[in-house]
N, C-alpha and C positions, 0 to 999 in steps of 0.2 A: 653271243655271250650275254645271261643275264646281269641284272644289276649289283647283287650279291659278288658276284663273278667277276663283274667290272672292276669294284671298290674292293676287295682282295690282292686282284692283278697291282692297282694303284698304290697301295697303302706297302705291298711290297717291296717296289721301286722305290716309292719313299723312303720304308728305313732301312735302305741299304743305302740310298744316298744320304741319310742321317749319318749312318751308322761312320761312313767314311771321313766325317767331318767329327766324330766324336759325342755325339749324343744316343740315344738310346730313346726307342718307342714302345708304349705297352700299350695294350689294345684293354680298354673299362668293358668287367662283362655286362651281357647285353646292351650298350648303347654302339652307338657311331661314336664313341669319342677315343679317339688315342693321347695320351700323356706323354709328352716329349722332355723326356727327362738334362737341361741343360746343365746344371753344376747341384753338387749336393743340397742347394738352398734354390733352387731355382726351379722351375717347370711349365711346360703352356700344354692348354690341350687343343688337337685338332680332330674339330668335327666334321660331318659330313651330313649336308641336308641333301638327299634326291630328288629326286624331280619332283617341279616341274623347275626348281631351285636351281639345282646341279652346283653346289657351293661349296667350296671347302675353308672351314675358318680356323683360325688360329687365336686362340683366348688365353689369357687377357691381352688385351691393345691397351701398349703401353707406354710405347713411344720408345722403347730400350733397343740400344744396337744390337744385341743378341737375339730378342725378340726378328728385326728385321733380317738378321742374317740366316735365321731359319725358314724365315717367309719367302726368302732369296732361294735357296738352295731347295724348299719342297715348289715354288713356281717353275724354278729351272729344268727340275726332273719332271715335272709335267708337262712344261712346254716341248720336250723333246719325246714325247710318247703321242698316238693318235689318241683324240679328245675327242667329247660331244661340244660342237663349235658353245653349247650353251653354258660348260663349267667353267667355273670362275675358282680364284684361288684367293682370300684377303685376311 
């Protein structure tokens, strides 16, 4: 699988586990970044650096429980898929 191919698979899994906890993801064209849309006034986006990175971040760091509950639930759906030992989720 290329890396295109990887970060598809991934970003899938993710907002189906979004989607169950009641948020919504939209994919910004042409970059890596998706918009997590959390209540009508609220949103973070998560990007994606490749390699030699392998990173996935969550903007802005804000210190807010919703913020973390999302950081929670997109680590947990990743942690339970096969990964490059070298991607990171923050």
């Amino acid at each position: 699988m290329n890396g295109r191919q990887h970060i598809v698979q991934k970003i899938a899994i993710i907002r189906t586990a979004l989607k169950q906890h009641g948020y919504s993801l939209r994919k910004q064209p042409r970059q890596a970044v998706w918009t997590i849309q959390v209540s009508s006034t609220k949103q973070y986006r998560l990007t994606y650096q490749s390699s030699p990175i392998a990173l996935w971040f969550l903007h802005p760091v804000d210190g807010d429980r919703i913020r973390q509950e999302v950081l929670s639930i997109i680590q947990n759906t990743l942690n339970q898929q096969p990964i490059d030992p070298s991607e990171k989720v923050l």
